[in-house]
C-alpha positions as a printed NumPy array, in Angstrom:
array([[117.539,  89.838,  81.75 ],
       [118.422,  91.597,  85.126],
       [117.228,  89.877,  88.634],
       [114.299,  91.24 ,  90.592],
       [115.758,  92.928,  93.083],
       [113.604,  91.663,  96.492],
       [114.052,  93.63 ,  99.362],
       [112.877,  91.4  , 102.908],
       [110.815,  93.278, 105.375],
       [110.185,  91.31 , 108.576],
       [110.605,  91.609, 112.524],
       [111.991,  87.862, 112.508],
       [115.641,  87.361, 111.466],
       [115.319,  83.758, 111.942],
       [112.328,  84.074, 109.089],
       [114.402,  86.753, 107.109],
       [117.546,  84.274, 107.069],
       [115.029,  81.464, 105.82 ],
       [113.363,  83.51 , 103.018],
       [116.626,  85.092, 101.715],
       [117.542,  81.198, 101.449],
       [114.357,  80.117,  99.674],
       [114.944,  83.14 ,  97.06 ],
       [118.377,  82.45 ,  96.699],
       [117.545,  79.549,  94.669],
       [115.859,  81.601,  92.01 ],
       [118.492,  82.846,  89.598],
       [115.826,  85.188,  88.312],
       [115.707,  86.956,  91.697],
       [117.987,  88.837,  93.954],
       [117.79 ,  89.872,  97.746],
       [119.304,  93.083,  97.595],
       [118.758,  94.103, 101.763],
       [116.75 ,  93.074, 104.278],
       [114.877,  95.302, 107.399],
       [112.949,  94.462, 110.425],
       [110.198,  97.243, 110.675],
       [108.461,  99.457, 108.508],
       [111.028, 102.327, 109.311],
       [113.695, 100.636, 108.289],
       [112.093,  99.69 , 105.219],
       [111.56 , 103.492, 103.77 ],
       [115.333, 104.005, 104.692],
       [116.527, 100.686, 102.978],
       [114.006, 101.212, 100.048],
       [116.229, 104.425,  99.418],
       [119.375, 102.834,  99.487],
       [118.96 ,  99.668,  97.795],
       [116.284, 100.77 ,  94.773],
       [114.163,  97.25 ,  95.236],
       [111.865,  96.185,  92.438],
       [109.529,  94.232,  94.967],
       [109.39 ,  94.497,  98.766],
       [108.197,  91.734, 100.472],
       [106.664,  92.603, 103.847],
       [104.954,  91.126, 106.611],
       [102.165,  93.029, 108.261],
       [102.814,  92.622, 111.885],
       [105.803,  94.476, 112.416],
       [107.048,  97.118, 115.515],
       [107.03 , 100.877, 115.153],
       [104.325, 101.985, 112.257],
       [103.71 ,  98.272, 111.016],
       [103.045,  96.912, 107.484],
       [ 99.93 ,  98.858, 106.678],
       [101.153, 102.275, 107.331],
       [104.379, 101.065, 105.146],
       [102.823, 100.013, 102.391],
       [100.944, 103.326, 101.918],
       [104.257, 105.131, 102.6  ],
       [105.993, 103.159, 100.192],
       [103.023, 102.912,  97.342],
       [103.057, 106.859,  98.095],
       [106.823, 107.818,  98.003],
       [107.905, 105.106,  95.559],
       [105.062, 104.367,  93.217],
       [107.628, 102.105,  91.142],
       [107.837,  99.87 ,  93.969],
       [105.95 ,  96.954,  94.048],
       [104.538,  95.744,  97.651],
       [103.951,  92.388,  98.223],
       [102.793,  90.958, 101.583],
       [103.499,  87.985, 102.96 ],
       [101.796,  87.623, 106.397],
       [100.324,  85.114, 108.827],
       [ 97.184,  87.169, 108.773],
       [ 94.418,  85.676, 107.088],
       [ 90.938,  87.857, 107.844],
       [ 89.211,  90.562, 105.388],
       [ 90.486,  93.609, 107.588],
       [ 93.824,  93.117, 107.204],
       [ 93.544,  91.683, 103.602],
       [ 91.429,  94.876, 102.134],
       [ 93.457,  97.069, 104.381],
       [ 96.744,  96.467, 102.487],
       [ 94.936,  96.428,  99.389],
       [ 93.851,  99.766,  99.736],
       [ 97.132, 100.641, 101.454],
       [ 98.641, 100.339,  97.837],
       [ 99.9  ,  96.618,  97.775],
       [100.187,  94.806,  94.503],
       [ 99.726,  91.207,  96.238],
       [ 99.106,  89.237,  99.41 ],
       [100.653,  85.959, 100.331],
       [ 99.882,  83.469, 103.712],
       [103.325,  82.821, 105.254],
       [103.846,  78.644, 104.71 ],
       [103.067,  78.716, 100.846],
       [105.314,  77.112,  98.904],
       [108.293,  78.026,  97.688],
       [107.345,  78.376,  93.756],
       [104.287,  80.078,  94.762],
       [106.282,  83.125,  96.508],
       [108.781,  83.   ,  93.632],
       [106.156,  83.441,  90.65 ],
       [104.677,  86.158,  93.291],
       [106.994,  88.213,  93.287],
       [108.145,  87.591,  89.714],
       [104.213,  88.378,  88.598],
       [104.35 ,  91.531,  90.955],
       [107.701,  92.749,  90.126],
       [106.026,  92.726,  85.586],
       [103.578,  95.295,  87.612],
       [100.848,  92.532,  87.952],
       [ 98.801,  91.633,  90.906],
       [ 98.808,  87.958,  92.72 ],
       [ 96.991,  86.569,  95.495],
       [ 97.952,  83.402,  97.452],
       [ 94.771,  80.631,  96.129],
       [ 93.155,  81.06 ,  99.806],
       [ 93.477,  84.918,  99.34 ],
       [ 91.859,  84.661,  96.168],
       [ 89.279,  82.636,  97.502],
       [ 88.472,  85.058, 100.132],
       [ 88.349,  87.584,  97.593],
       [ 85.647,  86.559,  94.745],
       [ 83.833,  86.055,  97.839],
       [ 83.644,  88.941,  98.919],
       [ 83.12 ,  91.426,  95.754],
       [ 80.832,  88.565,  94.591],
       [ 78.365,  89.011,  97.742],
       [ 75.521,  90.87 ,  97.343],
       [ 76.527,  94.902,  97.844],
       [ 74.702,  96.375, 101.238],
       [ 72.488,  99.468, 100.711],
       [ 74.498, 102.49 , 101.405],
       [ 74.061, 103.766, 104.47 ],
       [ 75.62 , 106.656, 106.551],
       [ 76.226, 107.817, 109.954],
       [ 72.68 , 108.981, 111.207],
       [ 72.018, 112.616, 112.049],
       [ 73.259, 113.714, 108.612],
       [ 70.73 , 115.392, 105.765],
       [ 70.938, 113.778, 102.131],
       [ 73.856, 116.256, 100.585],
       [ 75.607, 116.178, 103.929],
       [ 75.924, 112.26 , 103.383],
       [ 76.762, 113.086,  99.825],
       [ 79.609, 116.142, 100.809],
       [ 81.05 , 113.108, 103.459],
       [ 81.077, 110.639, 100.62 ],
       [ 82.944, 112.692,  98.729],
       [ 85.393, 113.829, 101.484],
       [ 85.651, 110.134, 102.323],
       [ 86.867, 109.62 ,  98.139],
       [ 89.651, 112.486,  99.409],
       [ 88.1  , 115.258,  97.327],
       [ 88.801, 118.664,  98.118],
       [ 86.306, 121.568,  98.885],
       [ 86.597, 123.229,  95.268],
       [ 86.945, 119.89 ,  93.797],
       [ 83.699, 118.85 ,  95.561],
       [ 82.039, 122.492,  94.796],
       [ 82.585, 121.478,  91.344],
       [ 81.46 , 117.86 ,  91.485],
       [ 77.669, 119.041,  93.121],
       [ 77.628, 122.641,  91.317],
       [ 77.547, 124.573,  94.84 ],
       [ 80.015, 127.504,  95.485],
       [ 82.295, 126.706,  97.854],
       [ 80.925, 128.522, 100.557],
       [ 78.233, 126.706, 100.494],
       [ 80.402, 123.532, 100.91 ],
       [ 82.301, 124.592, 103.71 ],
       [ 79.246, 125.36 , 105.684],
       [ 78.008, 121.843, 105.04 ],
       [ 81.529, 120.45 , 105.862],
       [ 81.478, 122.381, 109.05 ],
       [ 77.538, 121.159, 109.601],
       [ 78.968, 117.566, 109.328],
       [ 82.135, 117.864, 111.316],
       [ 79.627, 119.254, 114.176],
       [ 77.555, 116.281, 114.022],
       [ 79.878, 113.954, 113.496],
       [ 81.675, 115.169, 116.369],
       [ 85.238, 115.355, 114.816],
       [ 87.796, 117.784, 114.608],
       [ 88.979, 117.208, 110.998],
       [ 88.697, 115.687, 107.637],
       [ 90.933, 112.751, 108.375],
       [ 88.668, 111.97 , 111.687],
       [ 85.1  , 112.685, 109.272],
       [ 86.826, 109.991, 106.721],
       [ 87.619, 107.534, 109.187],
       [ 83.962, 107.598, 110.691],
       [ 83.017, 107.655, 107.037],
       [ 84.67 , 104.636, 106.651],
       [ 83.135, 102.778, 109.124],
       [ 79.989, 103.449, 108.14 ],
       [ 80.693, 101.981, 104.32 ],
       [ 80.987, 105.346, 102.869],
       [ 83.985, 106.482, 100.056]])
């Protein structure tokens, strides 16, 4: 059975050095590079083919979010896994949704980032116990109503959903049975109100506002 082939993403050679140490005594693993910012990364995931990179959040240059969704994008085959000081629900849900297949605090133990990455590396997910905590707490909360930025009619907030889920115009024209003239008149109703210039700008307020 070949090694997973781990490739180290973090700002901190000291902290690079020490995890390249702690996975050297897994036979079942292999460091195969190392790089200290998301940049790097995409250029090292290229030349080195990793199974799992293992990436810190808080990095110079685009950081680990931006990264992940590169990587999850450009590379589906490659697994993310996070390892990070950073503890709260933004960050945690952000690399979720960013693509990664598993988040772990920096200080857990040393068999607990081994079966991590062995776990994400068979195309499974993992989250550190305090992660996972944090977690069923927070799908297991009661769901808030839906709500919307104000201002916007009933099918407008439906259109922005929609455009917040990264459908399309004819793929939304399809969805709600309108012509597509019809939805670009309500797209360009909403960007008005909204105040925003584009679709990635109406997503992001979308966002905010619990939408998509």
């Amino acid at each position: 059975m070949e090694p997973v082939r781990v490739l180290i993403v973090d700002d901190h050679a000291q902290f690079r050095a020490g995890l390249r140490a702690l996975l050297a005594t897994a036979p079942e693993v292999e460091v195969c590079g190392e790089a200290a910012s998301g940049e790097e990364a995409l250029v090292a995931i290229e030349a080195h083919q990793p199974d799992v990179v293992l990436l810190d959040l808080t990095m110079p240059g685009i950081g680990g979010i931006a990264a992940t969704e590169r990587i999850a994008q450009a590379h589906p085959h490659v697994r993310v896994l996070v390892l990070s000081m950073a503890n709260d629900d933004e960050s945690i849900l952000a690399a979720l949704r960013a693509g990664a297949r598993g988040y772990v605090l920096k200080g857990a133990r040393r068999a607990e980032i081994i079966r991590s990455v062995r776990v994400v590396a068979d195309g499974e997910a993992i989250f550190g116990p305090a992660i996972a905590a944090r977690l069923t707490g927070y799908f297991t909360a009661p769901e808030p109503a839906p709500t919307g930025p104000p201002g916007l009619t009933e099918r407008e907030r439906e259109i922005l959903d929609l455009i917040a889920r990264h459908l399309t115009n004819p793929q939304i024209a399809e969805r709600l049975g309108l012509s597509q003239k019809t939805v670009r008149n309500h797209v360009s109703s909403i960007f008005t109100k909204l105040r925003v210039a584009d679709r990635a700008q109406a997503i992001m307020v979308a966002r905010d506002a619990g939408m998509g």
